[in-house]
C-alpha positions as CSV (number, residue, x, y, z in Angstrom):
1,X,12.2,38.1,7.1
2,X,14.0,38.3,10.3
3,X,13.3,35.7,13.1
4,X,11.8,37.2,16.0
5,X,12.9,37.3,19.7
6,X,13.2,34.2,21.8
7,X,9.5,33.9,22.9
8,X,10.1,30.9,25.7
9,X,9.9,32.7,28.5
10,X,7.2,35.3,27.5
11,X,4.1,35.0,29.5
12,X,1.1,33.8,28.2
13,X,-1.3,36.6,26.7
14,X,-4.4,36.3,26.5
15,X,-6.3,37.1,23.6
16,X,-8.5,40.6,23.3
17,X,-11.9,39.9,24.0
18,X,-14.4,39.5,21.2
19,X,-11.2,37.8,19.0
20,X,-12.9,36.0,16.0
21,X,-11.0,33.4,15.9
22,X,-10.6,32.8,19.5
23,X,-13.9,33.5,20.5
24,X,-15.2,30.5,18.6
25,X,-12.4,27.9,18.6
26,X,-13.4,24.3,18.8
27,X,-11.1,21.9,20.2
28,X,-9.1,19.8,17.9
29,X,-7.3,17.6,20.3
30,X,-8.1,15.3,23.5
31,X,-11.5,14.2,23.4
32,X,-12.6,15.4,20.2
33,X,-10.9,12.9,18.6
34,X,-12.7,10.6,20.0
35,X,-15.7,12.1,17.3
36,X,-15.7,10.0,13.6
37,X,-13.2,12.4,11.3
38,X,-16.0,12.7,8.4
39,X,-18.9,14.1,11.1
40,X,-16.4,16.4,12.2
41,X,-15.3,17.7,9.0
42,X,-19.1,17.9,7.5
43,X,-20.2,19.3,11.5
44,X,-17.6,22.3,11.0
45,X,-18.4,22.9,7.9
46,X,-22.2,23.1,8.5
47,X,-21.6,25.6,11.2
48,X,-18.8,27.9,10.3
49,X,-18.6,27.0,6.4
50,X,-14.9,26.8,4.2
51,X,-12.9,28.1,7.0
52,X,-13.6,26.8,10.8
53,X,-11.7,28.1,14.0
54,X,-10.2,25.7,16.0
55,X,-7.8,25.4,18.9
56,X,-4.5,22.8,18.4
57,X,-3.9,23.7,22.0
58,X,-5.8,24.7,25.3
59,X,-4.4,28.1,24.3
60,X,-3.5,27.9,20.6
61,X,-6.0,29.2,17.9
62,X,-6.1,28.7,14.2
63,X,-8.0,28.8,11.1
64,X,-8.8,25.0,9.6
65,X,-9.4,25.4,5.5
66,X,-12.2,23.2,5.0
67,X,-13.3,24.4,1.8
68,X,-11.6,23.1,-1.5
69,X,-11.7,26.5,-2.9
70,X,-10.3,28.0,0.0
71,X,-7.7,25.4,0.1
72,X,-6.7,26.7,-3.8
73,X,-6.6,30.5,-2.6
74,X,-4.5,30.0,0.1
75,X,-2.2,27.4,-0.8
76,X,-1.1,29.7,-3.8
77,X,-0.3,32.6,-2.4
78,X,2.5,32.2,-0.7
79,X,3.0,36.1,-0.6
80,X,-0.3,36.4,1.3
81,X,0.2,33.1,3.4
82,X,4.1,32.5,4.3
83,X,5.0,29.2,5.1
84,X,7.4,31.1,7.6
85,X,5.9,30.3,11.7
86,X,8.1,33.1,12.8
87,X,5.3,35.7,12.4
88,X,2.5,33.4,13.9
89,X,0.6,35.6,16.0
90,X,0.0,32.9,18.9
91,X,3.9,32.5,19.0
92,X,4.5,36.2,19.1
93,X,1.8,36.5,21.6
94,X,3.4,34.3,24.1
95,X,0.3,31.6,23.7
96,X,2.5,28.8,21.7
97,X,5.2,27.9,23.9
98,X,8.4,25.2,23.3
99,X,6.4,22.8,25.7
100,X,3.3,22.7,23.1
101,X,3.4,19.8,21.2
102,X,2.7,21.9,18.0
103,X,5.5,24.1,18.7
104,X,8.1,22.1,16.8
105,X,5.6,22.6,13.7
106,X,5.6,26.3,13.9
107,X,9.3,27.0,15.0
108,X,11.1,27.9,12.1
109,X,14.4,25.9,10.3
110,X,16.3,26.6,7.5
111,X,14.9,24.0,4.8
112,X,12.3,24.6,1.9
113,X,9.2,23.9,4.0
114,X,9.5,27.0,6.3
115,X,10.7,29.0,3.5
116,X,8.8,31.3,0.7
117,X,10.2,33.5,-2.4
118,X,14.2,33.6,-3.1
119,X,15.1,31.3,-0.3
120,X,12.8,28.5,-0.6
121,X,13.4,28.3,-4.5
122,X,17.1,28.0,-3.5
123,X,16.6,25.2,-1.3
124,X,13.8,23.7,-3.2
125,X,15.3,23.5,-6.6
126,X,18.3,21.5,-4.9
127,X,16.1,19.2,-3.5
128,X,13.9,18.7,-7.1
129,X,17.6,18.5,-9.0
130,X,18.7,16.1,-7.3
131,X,15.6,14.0,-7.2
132,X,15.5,14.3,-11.0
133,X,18.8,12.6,-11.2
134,X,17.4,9.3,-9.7
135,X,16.1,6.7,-12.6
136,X,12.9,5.1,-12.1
137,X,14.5,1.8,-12.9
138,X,17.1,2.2,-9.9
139,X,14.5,3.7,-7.6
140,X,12.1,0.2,-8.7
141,X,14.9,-2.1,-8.4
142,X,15.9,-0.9,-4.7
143,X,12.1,-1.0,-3.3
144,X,11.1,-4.4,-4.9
145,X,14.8,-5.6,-3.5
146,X,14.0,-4.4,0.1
147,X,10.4,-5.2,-0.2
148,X,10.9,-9.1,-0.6
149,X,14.0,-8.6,2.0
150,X,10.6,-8.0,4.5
151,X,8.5,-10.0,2.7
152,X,10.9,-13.2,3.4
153,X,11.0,-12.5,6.9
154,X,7.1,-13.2,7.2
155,X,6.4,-15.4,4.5
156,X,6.4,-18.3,6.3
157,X,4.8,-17.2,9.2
158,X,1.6,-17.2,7.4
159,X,0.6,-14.0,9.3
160,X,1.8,-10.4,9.5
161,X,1.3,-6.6,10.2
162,X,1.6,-4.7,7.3
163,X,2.0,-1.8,8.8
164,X,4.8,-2.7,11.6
165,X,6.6,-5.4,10.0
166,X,6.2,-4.1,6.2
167,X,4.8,-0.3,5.4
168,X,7.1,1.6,8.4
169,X,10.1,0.2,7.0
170,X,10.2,0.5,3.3
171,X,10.3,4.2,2.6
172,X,13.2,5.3,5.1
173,X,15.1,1.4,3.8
174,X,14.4,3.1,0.1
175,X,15.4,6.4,1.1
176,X,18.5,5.4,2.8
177,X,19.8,3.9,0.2
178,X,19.5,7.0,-2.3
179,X,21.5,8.6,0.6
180,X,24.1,6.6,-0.4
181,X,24.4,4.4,2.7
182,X,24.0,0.7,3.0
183,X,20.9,-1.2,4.3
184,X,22.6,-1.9,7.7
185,X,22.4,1.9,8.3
186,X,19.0,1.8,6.7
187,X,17.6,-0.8,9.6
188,X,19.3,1.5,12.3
189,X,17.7,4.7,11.1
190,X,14.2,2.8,10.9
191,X,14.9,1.6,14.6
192,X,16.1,5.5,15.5
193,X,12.8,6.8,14.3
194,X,10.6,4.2,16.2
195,X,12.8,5.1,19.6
196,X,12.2,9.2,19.1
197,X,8.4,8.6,18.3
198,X,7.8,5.6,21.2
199,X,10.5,6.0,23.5
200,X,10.6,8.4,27.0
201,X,12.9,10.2,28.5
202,X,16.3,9.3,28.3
203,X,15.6,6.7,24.9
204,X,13.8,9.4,23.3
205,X,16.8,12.0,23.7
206,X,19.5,9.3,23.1
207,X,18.0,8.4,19.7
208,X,17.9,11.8,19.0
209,X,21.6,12.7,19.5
210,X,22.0,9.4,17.5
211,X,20.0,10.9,14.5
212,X,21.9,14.1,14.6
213,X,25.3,11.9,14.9
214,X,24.4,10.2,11.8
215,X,23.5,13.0,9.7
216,X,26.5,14.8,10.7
217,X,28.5,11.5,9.6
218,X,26.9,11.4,6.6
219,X,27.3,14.6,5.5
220,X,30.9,14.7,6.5
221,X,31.3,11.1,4.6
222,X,29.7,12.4,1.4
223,X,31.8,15.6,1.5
224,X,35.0,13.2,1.3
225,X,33.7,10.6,-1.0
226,X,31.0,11.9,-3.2
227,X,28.8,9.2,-4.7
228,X,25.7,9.2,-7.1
229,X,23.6,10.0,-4.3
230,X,20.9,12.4,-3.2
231,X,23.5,13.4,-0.6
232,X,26.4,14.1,-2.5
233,X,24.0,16.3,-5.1
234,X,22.9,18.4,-2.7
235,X,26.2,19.1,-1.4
236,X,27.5,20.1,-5.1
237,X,24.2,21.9,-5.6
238,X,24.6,25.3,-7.5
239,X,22.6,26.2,-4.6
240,X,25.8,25.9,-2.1
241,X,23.9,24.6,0.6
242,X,25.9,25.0,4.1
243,X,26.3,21.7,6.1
244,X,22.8,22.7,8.3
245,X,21.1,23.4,5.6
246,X,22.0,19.7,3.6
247,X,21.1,18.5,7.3
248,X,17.6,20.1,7.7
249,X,16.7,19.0,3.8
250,X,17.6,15.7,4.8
251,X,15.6,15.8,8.0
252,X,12.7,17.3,5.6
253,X,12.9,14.5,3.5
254,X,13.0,11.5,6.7
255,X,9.9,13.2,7.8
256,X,8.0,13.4,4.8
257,X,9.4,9.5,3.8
258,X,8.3,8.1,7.5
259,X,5.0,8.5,8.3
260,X,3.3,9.9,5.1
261,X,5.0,7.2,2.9
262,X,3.3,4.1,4.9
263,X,0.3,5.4,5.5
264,X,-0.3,5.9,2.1
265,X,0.7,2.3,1.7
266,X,-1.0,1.3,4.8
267,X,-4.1,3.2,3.5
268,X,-4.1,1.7,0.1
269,X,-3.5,-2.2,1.5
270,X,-6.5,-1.5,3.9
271,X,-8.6,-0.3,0.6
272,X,-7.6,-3.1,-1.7
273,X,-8.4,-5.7,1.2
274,X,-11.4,-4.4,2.4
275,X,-13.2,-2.9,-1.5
276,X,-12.9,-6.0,-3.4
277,X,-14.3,-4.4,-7.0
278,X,-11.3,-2.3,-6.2
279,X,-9.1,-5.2,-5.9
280,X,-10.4,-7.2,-8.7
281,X,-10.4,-3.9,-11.2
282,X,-6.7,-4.0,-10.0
283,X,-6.0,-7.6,-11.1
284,X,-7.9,-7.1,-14.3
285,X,-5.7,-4.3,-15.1
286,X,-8.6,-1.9,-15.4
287,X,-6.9,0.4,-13.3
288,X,-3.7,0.7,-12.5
289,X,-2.0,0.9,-8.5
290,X,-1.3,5.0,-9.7
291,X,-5.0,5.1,-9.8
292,X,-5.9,3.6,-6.6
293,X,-3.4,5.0,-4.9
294,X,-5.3,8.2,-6.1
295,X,-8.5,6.7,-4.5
296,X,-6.7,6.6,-1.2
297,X,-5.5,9.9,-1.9
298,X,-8.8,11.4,-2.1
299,X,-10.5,9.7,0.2
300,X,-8.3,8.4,3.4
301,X,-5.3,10.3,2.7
302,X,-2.2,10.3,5.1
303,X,-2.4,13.6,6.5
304,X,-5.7,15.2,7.6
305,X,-4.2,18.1,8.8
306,X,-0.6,19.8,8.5
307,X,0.5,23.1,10.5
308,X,0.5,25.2,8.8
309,X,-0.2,28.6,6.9
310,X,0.3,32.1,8.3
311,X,-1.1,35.4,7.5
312,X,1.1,38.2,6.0
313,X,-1.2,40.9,6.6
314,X,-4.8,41.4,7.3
315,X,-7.5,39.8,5.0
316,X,-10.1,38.2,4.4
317,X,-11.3,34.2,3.8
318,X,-14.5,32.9,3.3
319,X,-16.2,35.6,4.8
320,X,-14.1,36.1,8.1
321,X,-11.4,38.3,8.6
322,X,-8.2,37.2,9.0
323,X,-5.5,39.3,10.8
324,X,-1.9,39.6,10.1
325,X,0.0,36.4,11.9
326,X,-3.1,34.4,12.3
327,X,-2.6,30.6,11.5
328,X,-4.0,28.7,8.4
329,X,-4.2,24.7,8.8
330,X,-4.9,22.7,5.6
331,X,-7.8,20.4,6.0
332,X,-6.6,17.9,3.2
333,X,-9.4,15.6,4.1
334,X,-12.1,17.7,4.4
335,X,-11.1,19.6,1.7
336,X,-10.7,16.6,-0.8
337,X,-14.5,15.6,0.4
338,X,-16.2,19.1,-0.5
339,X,-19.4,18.5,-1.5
340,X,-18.9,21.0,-4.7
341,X,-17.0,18.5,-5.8
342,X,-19.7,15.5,-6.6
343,X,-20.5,15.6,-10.2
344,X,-24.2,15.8,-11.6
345,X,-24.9,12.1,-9.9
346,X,-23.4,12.9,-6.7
347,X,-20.7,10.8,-6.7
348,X,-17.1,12.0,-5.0
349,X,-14.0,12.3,-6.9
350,X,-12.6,9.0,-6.0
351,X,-15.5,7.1,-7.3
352,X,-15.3,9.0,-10.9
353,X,-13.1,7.0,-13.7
354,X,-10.4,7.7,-14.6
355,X,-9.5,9.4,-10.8
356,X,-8.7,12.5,-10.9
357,X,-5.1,14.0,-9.4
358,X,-6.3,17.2,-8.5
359,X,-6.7,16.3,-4.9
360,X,-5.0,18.2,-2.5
361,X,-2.9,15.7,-0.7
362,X,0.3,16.8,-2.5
363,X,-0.4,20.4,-1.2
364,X,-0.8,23.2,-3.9
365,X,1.1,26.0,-5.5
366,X,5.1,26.8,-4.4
367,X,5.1,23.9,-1.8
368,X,3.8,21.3,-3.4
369,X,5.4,18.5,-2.7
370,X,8.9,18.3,-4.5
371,X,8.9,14.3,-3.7
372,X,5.2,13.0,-4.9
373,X,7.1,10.8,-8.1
374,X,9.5,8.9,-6.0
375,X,6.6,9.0,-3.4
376,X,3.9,7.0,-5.7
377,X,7.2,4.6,-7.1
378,X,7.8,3.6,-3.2
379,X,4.2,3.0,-2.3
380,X,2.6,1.9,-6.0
381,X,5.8,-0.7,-6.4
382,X,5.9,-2.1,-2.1
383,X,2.0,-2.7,-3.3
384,X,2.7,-5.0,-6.3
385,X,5.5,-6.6,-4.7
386,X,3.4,-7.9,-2.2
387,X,0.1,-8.6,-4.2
388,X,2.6,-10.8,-6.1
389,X,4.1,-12.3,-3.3
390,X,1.5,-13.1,-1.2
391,X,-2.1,-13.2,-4.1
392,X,-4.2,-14.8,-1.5
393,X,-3.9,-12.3,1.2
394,X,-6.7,-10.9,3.2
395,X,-7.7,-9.3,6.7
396,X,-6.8,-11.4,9.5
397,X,-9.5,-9.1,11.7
398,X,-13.0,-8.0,11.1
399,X,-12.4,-4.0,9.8
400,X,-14.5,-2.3,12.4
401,X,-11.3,-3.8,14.0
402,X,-8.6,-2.0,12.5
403,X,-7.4,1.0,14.8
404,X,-6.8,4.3,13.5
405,X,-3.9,6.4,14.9
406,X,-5.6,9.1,17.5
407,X,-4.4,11.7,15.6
408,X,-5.6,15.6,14.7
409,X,-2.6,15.5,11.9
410,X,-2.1,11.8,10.6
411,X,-4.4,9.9,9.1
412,X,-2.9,6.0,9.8
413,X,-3.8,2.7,11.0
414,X,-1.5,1.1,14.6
415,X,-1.4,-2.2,12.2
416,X,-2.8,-3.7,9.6
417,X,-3.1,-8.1,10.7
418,X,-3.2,-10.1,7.5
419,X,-2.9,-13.8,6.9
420,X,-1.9,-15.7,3.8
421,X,-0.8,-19.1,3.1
422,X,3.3,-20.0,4.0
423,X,5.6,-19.6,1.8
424,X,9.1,-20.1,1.8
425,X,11.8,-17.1,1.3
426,X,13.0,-16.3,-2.2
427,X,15.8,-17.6,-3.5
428,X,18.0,-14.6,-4.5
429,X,21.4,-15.5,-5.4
430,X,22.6,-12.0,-5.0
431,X,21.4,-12.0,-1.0
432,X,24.0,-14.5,0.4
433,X,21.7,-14.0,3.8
434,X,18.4,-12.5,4.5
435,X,18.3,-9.2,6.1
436,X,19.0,-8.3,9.6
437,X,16.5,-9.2,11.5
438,X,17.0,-6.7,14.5
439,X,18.9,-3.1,12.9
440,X,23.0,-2.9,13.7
441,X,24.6,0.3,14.5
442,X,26.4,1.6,12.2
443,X,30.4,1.6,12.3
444,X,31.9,3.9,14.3
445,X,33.7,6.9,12.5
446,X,37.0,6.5,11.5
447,X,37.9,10.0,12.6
448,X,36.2,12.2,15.1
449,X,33.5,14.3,13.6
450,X,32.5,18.0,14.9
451,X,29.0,18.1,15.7
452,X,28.2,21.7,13.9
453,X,26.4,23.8,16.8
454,X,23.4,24.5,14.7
455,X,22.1,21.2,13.9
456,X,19.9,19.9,15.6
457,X,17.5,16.4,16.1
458,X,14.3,15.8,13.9
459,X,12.4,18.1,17.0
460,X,14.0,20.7,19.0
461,X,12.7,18.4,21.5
462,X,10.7,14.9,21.4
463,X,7.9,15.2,23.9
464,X,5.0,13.3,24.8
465,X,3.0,16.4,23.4
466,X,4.7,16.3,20.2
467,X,3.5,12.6,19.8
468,X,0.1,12.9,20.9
469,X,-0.3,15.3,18.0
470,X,0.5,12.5,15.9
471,X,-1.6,9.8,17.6
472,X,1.6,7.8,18.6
């Protein structure tokens, strides 16, 4: 598929009159978020049925799947639905523009996510290759290392955020080190990511050069001195990946590690601390973490949403007919809490023993996601680690108090207050000092490195309407 023609300077078109989907759109953004995500879900799906029409922007129409059905036939046909924004019909159509926060979503890069057929089975099966050369035990042994690393900078504080000072940091610290790289670059990629998400302007923009800066470093490193890394595989891939296309991989795999990661370790903390029958099964051993992790998974899973899906050529969905270009958005939450899906007592999948995996908050079919076993390792072994560390932990706030992020897309708490009696730091022989409490830059290049004109930050642009998308 070819991309299309530069659309940023094409004037807004408005859509024929009598447009289905646009007709009907229900906001999905400013104040409707204000609304409780379950009445919204069960609201839409009372009025328009599996598949609802929304807007993502004043101007920007697309189809929500709310149906769990609908979610299988879609999700599975990627020859039907591409995964490829370049034919969206609200982007062709001059409605989507680069200012939309949504538009970095849509706009097409060279990694598996915005790929289908020949190409994204290239680029996927050198991400899933080199992820099946990781060990579980190495994988374990890094998260519990740089989970107590945390732990001991709160333990005697008696207090913490699990979210900012614990869950935000383990999966990129995890991930950096499959990289290859040590934890000092680890702390400064955590810190990069907080300054493109929270900072304005200038900060926003510098941290984004910086995140280009250190890919391209890395990648140049790895091509010198090849390690047992994730890095160094999917350089050698069979696949021969150019230097962009390592880059964007890597940029896939930051994104799905940052915000998905600790919310599903967010999520799961805020279950076990606020369902104590959960928590006590847990203790008991008669369930495992995998299996409430799967709770959360079901029921309060990290994404609500994710753009998106995109018509291939006319058809037809749950009744309403869908035209070529038109935009899909997987409901994962409203999807995992159809009500077909209550057995014979009416109970929802995630109160049913032994939990079910068939949620959808993996994805289905092609683009599944290729990380979900080093995804469960991170979260299921930062939740031991910390149930060990700290047994008598609870809620240091009422939880009608807990904030959600004011997100359409992630589903996350701003923090997570807990208290627990003092303890003092481990004693580790192998960690001479505890970690850096404030993240170093890394060392600066021993040679000069050429930037490769294609690459580009983890958005085309950070804006404040990319953020708001995702509540931050």
């Amino acid at each position: 598929m070819e991309p299309s023609e530069d659309t940023s300077a094409v004037s807004p078109v408005t859509p024929p009159p009598g447009c289905p989907l646009h007709s009907n759109a229900v906001p999905l953004y400013g104040e409707a978020l204000a609304e409780d995500d379950t009445e919204r879900w069960e609201r839409l799906r009372k009025r328009f049925g599996g598949l609802a029409p929304v807007k993502v922007e004043p101007e920007v129409a697309a189809w929500l799947i709310l149906g769990y059905e609908e979610h299988r036939q879609i999700l599975r046909d990627p020859h039907l639905f591409t995964h490829d924004g370049r034919i969206s019909r609200e982007l062709l159509e001059g409605r989507l523009r680069p200012e939309h926060g949504t538009y970095p979503l849509v706009n097409y890069r060279p990694n598996a996510l915005h790929n289908d057929g020949a190409e994204h089975q290239r680029l996927r099966t050198a991400l899933v290759d080199s992820f099946e050369k990781l060990t579980s035990t190495r994988v374990r042994a890094a998260i519990e290392d740089l989970a107590n690393d945390l732990i001991d900078a709160f333990a005697a504080d008696g207090k913490a955020d699990l979210i900012g000072q614990y869950a935000t940091w383990i999966p990129l610290l995890t991930l950096n080190r499959m990289f290859g790289q040590e934890d000092r670059h680890g702390y400064f990629l955590c810190e990069l990511m907080v300054k493109l998400w929270n900072g304005e302007g200038a900060e926003a923009g510098a941290a984004d050069q910086a995140m280009v800066e250190y890919l391209t470093r890395l990648i140049s490193d790895k091509r010198r001195r090849p390690g047992p890394d994730i890095t160094s595989w999917l350089i050698a891939h069979p696949a021969e990946l150019s230097d962009e296309e390592v880059t964007q991989q890597i940029l896939l795999l930051i994104a799905a590690a940052h915000d998905p990661t600790t919310h599903l370790i967010g999520n799961t903390l805020r279950l076990l601390l606020t369902n104590m029958d959960l928590r006590f099964s847990l203790a008991a051993s008669v369930i495992q973490i995998e299996e409430a992790l799967d709770v959360t998974l079901w029921q309060d899973p990290p994404f609500k949403t994710l753009i998106g899906r995109y018509a291939t050529r006319d058809t037809t969905v749950a009744g309403y007919q869908i035209r070529r270009g038109d935009m899909l958005i997987p409901g994962f939450a409203a999807g995992n809490n159809d009500p077909i899906l209550r057995d014979a007592d009416g109970n929802p999948p995630h109160a049913q023993r032994p939990v079910s995996r068939a949620h959808l908050s993996w994805g289905l079919g092609p683009h599944s996601c290729p990380a979900r076993g080093i995804a469960y390792q991170i979260a299921a072994t930062s939740i031991a680690t910390v149930s060990a560390r700290l047994p008598d932990i609870q809620l240091a706030v009422d939880p009608g108090e807990l904030r959600r992020r004011p997100s359409p897309s992630i589903n996350g708490l701003v923090e997570l207050p807990v208290t627990f009696a003092p303890q003092q730091p481990l004693a580790r022989p192998h960690r001479a000092e505890p970690a850096p409490p404030a993240p170093p830059a890394p060392p600066a290049p021993t040679e000069t490195v050429e930037r490769p004109r294609t690459i580009g930050g983890i958005w085309d642009r950070v804006s404040g309407a990319v953020r708001a998308w995702f509540g931050v």
